[in-house]
Residue, then its C-alpha position, 0 to 999 in steps of 0.5 A: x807357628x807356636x810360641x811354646x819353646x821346648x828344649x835343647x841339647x846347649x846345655x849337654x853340649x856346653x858341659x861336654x866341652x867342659x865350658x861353662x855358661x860364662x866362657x861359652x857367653x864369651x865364645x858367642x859374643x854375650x856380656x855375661x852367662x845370663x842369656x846362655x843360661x835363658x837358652x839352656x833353660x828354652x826361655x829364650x829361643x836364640x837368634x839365628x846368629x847366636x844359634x849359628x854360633x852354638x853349632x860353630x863352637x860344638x861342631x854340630x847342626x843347629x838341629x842337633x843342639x835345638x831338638x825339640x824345635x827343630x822338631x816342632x818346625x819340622x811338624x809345622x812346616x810338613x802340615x803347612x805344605x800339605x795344606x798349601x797342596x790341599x789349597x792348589x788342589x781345589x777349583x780356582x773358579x776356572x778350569x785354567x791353571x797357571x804354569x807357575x800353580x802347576x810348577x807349584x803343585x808339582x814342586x810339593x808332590x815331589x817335595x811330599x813324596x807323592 
């Protein structure tokens, strides 16, 4: 996956809420605003529990607050699982496939809606 971090909603849900970068540290468990405002910038990318946090406070999915990384992940996650099938797919050097390959291969084109 891509270590390119594209932006988010934080910010426009922080000012909604009417909080400011220091009280929503505060909220989340930081020190100071400092990484608030590295989040709300996408210079950072949060941790899972930083991240699960922001959606406690707003209300909303984390997907709704990081947009563009969800995104990104999402599009990432689809070409994997298309080229996991593609893999599966191809000869194993035997006609015999394992149950737990077909379970797989089942799996995906169920989950790729095919």
């Amino acid at each position: 996956m891509s270590t390119k971090i594209w932006g988010n909603g934080l910010r426009a849900h922080r000012r909604k809420s009417g909080l400011t970068q220091e009280d929503l540290g505060l909220v989340v468990g930081y020190d100071h605003k400092g990484e608030i405002a590295r989040h709300e910038r996408s210079r950072t990318v949060p941790s899972l529990l930083t991240a699960l946090a922001y959606a406690a406070v707003f209300q909303v999915p984390v997907s709704a607050i990081f947009i563009g990384i969800h995104t990104s992940v999402t599009s990432n996650v689809e070409a994997n699982l298309r080229k996991l099938k593609e893999e599966l797919e191809r000869p194993s050097g035997g006609e015999y496939q394992s149950p737990l390959r077909q379970q797989k291969l089942e799996w995906l084109n169920r989950r790729l809606g095919r």
